[in-house]
C-alpha positions, 0 to 999 in steps of 0.5 A: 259509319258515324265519326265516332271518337274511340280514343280513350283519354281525356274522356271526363272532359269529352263526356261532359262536352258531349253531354252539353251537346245532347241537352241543348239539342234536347231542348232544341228538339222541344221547341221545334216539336212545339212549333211543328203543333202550331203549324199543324194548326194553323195549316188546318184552322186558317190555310194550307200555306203553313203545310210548307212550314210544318214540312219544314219543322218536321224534317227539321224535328228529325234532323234534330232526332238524329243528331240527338242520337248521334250525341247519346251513342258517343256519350254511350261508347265514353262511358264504355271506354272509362269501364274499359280503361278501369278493367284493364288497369284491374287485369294489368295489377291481377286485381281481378275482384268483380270481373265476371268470373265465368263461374257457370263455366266450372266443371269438376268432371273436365280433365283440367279446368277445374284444377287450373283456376280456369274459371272462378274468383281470379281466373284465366277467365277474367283475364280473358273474357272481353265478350259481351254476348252469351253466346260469345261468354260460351263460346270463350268458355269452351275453346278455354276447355277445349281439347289440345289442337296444336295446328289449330292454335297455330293459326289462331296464334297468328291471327290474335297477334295481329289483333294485339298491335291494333290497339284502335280496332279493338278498343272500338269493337270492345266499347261498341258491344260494351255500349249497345249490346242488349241480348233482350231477345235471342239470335236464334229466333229472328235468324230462324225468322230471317230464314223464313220465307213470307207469303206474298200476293198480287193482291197486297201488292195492288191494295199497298198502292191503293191505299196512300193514294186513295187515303190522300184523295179521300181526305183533300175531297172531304176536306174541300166538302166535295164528298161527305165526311162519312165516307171516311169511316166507310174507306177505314172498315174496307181498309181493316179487311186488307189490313187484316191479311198482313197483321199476323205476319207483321206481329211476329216480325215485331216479335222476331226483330231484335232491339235497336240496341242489338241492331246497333251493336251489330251494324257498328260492329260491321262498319269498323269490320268493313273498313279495317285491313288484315294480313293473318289468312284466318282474320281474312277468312272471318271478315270475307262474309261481311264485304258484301259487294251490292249492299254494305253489310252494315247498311243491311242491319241499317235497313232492317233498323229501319224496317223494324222500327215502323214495324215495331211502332205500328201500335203507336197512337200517330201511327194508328190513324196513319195505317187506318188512311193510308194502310201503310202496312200493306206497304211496309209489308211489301218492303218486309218481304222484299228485303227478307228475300234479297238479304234475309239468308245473308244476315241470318248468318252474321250473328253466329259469326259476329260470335267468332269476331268476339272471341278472337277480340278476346284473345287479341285484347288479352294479348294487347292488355297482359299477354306474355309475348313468349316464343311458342317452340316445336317439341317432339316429344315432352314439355320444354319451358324456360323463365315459365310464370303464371299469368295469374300472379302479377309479374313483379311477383311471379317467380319464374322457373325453367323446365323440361321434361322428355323421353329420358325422364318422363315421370317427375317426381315433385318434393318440397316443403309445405307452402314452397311453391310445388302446387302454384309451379304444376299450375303454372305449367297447366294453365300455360299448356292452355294459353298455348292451346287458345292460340296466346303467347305463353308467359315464358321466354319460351315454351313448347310441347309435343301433341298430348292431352292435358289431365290433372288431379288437384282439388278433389274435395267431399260432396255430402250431398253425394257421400263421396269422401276427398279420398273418394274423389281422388281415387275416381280422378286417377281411375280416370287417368288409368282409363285413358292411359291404357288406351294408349293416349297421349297424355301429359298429367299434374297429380298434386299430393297424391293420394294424400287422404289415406295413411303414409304405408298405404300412400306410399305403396299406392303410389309406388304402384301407379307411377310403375303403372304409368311407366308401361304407357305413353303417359308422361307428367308430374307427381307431388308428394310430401313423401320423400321415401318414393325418392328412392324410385329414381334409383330403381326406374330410369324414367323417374327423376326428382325435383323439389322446393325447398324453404330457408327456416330461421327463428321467426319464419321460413323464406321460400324462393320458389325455385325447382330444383334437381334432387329430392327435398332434403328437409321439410317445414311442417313442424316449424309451421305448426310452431309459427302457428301456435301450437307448442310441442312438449319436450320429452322429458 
């Protein structure tokens, strides 16, 4: 691989070197390009000796091409790394406000996702996401959703916490996707084409070497007037029928290639893969397909580079007259064929594997940028968590908060002022409940839970367009949750201000019904609730427990320090918001 700088400071002063350096070269290349014409010319109008001095500008031109490139590629990965360094400040301050937010990626129906600001303006999403493929934003998206797999995340665990120390391999597979990555074609139509076996004869063979020969003879006869010039429009119409066997083979090639910039980003990816050393069993397992032992898995993305490049030009105006002389795509058909065979079910599988490699960068990265560095527990049975924040709050600001839920108290029963932080703390434990699951460190000094599937009820709105009322929509969420607890699954619940839409009676009684109908499964979970006469539950059933936020009112505002707390909430705040808020109650008189 090329000796790319990916070291990330001083790069306004690095860019504006490397840019110095594409333009001379730039003007350069100009000059020698003129002079190549020149000696073009003279080698036709006064002798053949100045052949030798084109020869010499053309690999000169070339050599000048390359470097070029090489300068523009280095120009590319600075401006990378300058994007890069702006995101993560962007992710270190949860100042999330133009990060792709995954929107597509949102589902009502998930079990937890779209309670858990999963995807969304400043989501888990943006905090996570260092992709650059589609296929990669997907892949992120649905392990993100993905069912809880505790063994999996173990691994996977093991693997992006290796990654979080090696801050120069990531930086460099990041700025690499960031700078070249250009998804114009999808990978599924060129691997299929990879998989695809072309059709070879004895006769293309024979004519592929037939052709530069007797093209080169040809002309130095006509050009000595041994032969007359009109033999070369006879040799050019044989030529064409040849030519013709190969033309729609070679058509969907070009077709099927991806761009330059998509071979590069794979071939860089592959060299910086090639070269970098793992410990963790599952980095291990995912880098083995790519060191390759006959031929460097980087090297075959530069030979399939090389090979579509005079495929995909074969229109070109100094291409055209070549292939009429020489029928070189006989020749580049040939090389097509035999590189497919040797190597065309290989590579067809490096694209879906680079996929994973984006993924766990991903997970590497967070956990190198923001990560919480917690310590992952063992439970039996529940939830347990200690100095437990959210991700999503900066960590000046995150109020931290200890939890354990467990067999002796499996219903928690949440009160609390308004605004005191009962919604954001249930959150917070479901959005880490994730991060454990992704294989990332929980933002707690601890925290563990047993083999459950996580399920909330949070944000249930109205949807006009299907006249389905908020109420409506809770009612569904929780027949849901019924559903799956009375098959006896394993499942840990967030239910947010329960039944919120209908009167306090019905409320109360519906929600006194459910917790008792939760008590008779493996369900455990927390229920919110603004309803302090279902308090009294702790009394009558040993697995209820209350926990509550309160808040401080003075004259002027209501301070929170929002810490749970054991015991039901003693007062609430929602006259005295009302007052802050304008709205003045009559004394009775």
């Amino acid at each position: 691989m090329k000796g790319f700088d990916f070291e990330n400071s001083g790069l306004s002063e690095k860019l504006k070197t490397v840019k110095n350096k594409a333009g001379s070269l730039s003007f350069l290349r100009l000059l020698v390009f003129v002079a190549m014409g020149g000696f073009f010319v003279l080698s036709v109008s006064d002798s053949p000796i100045w052949f030798l001095f084109f020869g010499a500008s053309v690999v000169a031109f070339i050599s000048l091409i390359k470097k070029y490139n090489d300068q523009k590629d280095q120009e590319a990965i600075y401006i990378a790394l300058e994007k890069m360094n702006l995101d993560r400040e962007m992710r270190v301050s949860r100042k999330l406000k133009g990060l792709d937010a995954g929107i597509e990626f949102q589902e009502k129906t998930h079990p937890f996702s779209n309670d858990l600001d999963l995807f969304g303006d400043h989501s888990l999403f943006q905090l996570l996401n260092h992709t650059v493929s589609k296929k990669g934003k997907e892949r992120l998206a649905a392990q993100i959703k993905s069912e809880f797999d505790l063994d999996k995340a173990a691994t996977v665990r093991e693997a992006s916490s290796e990654l979080s120390t090696k801050s120069d391999f990531l930086r460099a597979m990041e700025s690499i996707g960031n700078a070249f990555y250009n998804e114009e074609k999808t990978n599924s139509g060129w691997v299929n084409w990879l998989n695809e076996e072309d059709k070879s004869s004895i006769l293309i063979s024979i004519f592929a070497f037939v052709g530069p020969i007797g093209g080169l003879a040809l002309s130095v006869l006509i050009y000595l007037g041994i032969v007359p010039g009109a033999l070369l429009g006879v040799w050019i119409l044989i030529g064409m029928v040849f030519l013709g066997l190969v033309f729609k083979s070679l058509k969907k090639a070009s077709e099927s290639i991806p761009s330059r910039n998509q071979l590069k980003t794979y071939r860089y990816w592959l060299a910086v893969l090639e070269e970098e050393n793992f410990d963790s069993p599952v980095l291990k397992k995912m880098q083995a397909p790519f060191l390759t032992k006959e031929v460097k898995a980087s090297t075959l993305f530069d030979q399939l580079d090389s090979l579509g490049l005079w495929i995909q030009n074969r229109i070109n105006i100094l291409y055209i007259p070549l292939n009429l002389l020489f029928w070189t795509d006989l020749f580049l058909y040939i090389r097509l064929v035999s590189w497919k065979k040797k190597h065309g079910h290989l590579v067809a599988n490096f694209p879906a594997q680079l996929v994973e490699w984006e993924i766990i960068i991903s997970l590497g990265a967070f956990e190198n940028e923001v990560g919480g560095k917690g310590k992952v527990i063992s439970v039996t049975r529940g939830m347990t968590g200690k100095v437990v924040a959210h991700p999503l709050l900066e960590p000046g600001v995150a109020v931290p908060n200890d939890f354990v839920i467990d067999e002796s108290q499996r219903i928690i029963l949440l009160t609390g002022a308004n605004m005191s932080g009962k919604t954001t703390f249930m959150r917070t434990l479901g959005i880490n409940c994730v991060l454990v699951n992704l294989g990332l460190s929980p933002f707690a000094e601890e925290f563990g839970f047993s083999g459950f599937q996580l399920y909330t009820s949070m944000r249930n709105t109205d949807n006009l367009g299907e006249s389905v009322s908020s109420f409506y929509a809770e009612l569904s969420r929780i027949k849901q949750l019924i559903d799956r607890i009375e098959k006896r699954e394993q499942i840990f619940f967030l239910l947010d201000e329960i039944l919120k839409g209908t009167n306090t009676e019905d409320r109360i009684a519906g929600s006194e019904a459910l917790i008792r109908q939760v008590d008779n499964t493996n369900a455990m979970g927390i229920i919110s609730t603004h309803d302090i006469e279902l308090a009294e539950l702790e009394e009558r059933m040993a697995s209820v427990q209350n926990y509550s936020f309160h808040s401080e009112i003075h004259d002027q505002n209501i301070d929170f320090d929002y810490k749970i707390k054991r015991g039901a909430c003693p007062s609430f705040n929602a006259h005295k918001l009302m007052e802050l808020m304008g709205i003045r109650f009559q004394q009775e008189k």
